[in-house]
Backbone as ProteinMPNN parsed JSONL, in Angstrom:
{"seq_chain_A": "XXXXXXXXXXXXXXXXXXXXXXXXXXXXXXXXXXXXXXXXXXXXXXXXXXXXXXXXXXXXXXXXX", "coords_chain_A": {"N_chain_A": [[0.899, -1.293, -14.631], [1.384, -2.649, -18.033], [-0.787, -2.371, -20.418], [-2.233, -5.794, -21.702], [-0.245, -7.338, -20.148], [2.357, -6.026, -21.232], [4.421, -5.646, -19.976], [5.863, -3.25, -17.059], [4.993, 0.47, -16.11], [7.02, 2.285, -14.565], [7.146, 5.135, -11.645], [8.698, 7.476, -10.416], [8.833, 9.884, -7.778], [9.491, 13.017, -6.701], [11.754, 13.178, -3.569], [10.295, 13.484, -0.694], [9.488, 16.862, 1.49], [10.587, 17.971, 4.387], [10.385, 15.459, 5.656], [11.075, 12.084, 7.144], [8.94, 13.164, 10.209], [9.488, 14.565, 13.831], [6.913, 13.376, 14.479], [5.851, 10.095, 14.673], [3.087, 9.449, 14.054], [1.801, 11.723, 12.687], [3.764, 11.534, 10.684], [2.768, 9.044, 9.577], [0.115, 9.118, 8.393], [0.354, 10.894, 6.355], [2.068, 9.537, 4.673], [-0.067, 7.227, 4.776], [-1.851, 8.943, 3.052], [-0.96, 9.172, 0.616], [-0.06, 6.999, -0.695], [-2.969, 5.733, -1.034], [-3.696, 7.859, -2.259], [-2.315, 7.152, -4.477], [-3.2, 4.421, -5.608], [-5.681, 5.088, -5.992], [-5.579, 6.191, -8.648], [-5.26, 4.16, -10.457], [-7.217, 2.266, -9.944], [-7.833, -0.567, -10.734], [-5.572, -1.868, -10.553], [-4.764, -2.587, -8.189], [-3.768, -4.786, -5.625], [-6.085, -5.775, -3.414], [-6.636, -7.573, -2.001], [-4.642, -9.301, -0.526], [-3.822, -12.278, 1.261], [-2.13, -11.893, 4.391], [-1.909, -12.665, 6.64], [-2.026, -15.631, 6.841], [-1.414, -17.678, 9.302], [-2.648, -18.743, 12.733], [-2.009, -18.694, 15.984], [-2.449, -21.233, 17.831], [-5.764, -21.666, 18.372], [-6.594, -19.553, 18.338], [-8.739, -16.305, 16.529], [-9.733, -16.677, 13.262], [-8.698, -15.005, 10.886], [-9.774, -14.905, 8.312], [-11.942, -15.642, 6.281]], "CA_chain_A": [[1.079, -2.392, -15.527], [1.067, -2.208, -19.302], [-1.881, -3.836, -21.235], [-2.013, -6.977, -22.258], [1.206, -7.358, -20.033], [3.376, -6.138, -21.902], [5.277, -4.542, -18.941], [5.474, -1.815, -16.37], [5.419, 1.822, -16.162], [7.7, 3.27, -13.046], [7.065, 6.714, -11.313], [9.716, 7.928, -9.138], [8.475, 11.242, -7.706], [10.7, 13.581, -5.882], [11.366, 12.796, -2.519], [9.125, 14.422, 0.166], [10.336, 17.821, 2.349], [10.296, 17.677, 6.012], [9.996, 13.763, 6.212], [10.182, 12.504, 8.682], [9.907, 14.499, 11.319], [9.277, 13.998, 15.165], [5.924, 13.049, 14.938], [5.766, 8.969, 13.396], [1.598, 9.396, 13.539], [1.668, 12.486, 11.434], [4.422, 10.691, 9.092], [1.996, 7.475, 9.199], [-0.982, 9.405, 8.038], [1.025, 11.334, 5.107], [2.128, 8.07, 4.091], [-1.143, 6.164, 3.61], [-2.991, 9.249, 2.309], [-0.434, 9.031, -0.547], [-0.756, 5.54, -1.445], [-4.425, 6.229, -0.981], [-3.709, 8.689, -3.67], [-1.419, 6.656, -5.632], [-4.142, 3.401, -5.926], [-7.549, 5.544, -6.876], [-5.261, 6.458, -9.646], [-5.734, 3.097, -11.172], [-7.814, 1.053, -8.296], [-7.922, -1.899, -11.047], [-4.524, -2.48, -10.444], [-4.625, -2.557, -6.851], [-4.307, -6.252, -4.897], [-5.893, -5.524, -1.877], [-6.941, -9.154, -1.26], [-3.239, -10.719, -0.263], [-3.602, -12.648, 2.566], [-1.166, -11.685, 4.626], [-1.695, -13.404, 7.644], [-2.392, -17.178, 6.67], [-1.458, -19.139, 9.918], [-3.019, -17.65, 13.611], [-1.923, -19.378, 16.942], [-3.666, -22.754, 18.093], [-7.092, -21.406, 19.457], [-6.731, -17.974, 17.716], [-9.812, -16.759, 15.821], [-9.009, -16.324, 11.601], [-8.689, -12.964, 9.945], [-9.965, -14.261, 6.668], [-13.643, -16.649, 6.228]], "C_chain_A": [[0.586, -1.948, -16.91], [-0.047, -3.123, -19.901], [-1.49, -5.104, -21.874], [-0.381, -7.499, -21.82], [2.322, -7.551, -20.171], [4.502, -5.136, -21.018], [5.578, -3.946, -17.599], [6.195, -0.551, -16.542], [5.823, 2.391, -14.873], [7.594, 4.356, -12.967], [7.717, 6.799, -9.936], [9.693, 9.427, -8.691], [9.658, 11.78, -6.859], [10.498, 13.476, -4.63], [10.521, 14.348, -1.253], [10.101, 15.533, 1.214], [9.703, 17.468, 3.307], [9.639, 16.306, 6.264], [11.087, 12.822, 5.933], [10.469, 13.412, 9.235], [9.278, 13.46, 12.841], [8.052, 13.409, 15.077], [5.69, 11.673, 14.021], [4.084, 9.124, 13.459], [1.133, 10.224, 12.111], [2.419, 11.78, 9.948], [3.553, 9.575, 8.58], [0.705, 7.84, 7.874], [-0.745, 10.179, 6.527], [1.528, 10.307, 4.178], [0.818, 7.226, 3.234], [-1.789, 7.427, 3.175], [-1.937, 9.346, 0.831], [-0.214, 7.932, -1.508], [-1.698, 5.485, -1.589], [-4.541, 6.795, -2.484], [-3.582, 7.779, -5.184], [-2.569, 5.203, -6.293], [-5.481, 3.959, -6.263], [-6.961, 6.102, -8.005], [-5.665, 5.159, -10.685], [-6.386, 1.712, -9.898], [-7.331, -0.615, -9.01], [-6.73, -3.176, -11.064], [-4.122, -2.778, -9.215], [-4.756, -4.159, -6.3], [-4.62, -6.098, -4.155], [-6.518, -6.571, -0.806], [-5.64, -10.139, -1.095], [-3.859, -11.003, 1.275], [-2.648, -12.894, 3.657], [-0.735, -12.723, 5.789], [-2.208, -14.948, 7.791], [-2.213, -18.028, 8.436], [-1.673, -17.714, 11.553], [-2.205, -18.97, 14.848], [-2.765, -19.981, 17.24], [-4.908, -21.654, 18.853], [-7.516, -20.225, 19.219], [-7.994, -17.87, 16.575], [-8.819, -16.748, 14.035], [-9.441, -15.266, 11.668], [-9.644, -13.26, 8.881], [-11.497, -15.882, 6.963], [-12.874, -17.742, 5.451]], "O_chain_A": [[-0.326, -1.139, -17.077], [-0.115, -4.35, -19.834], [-0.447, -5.284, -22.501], [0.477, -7.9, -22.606], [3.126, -8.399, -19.782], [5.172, -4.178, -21.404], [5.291, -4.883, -16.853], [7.353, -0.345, -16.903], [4.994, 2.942, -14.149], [7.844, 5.002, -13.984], [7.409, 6.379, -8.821], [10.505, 10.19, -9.214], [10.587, 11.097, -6.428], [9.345, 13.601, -4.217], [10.388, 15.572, -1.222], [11.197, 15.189, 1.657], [8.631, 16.864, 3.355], [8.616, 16.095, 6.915], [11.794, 12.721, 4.931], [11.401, 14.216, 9.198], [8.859, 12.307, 12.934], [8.07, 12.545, 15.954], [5.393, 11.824, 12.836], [3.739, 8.691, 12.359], [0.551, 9.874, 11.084], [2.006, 11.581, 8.805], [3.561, 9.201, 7.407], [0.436, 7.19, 6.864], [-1.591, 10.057, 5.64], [1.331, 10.357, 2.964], [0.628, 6.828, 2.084], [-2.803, 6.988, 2.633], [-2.598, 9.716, -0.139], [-0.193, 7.953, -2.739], [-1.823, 5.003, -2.715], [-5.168, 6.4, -3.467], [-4.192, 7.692, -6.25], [-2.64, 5.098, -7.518], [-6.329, 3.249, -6.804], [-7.826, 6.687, -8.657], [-6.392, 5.362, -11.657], [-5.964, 0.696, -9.346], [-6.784, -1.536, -8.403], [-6.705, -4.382, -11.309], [-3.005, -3.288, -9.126], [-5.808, -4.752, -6.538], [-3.693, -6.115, -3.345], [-6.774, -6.561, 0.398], [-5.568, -11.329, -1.4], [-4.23, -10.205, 2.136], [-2.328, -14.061, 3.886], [0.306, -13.372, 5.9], [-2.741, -15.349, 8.826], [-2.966, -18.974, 8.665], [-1.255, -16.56, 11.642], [-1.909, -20.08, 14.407], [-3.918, -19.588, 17.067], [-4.675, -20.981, 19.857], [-8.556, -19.755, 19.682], [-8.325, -18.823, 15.868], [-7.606, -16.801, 13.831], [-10.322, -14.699, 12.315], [-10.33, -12.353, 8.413], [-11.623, -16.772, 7.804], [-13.455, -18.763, 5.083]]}, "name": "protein", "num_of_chains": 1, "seq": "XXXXXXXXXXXXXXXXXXXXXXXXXXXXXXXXXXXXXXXXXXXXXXXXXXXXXXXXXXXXXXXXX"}
């Protein structure tokens, strides 16, 4: 996001070699350590309070306080 939002800035990197492949754990783990990457680049822009899961089944505990 641009300051005082006046925007955004897009980064479209080149896509990744050998992915996927057979293994979806290894692909999983290449995955988040690159978003990983991509959010300690600017953490302050990061939401990582959505609540995703608002409604639980009758009797179910909550996710969120």
């Amino acid at each position: 996001m641009r300051p005082r939002g006046a925007g955004y800035v897009v980064r479209i990197d080149a896509p990744w070699q050998d992915f996927p492949t057979d293994d979806p754990a290894t692909d999983t783990r290449r995955m988040n350590a690159y978003i990983e990457r991509c959010i300690l680049e600017m953490p302050e822009q990061y939401n990582g309070k959505h609540k995703r899961f608002k409604t639980r089944p009758r009797g179910e505990a909550r996710f969120y306080a």
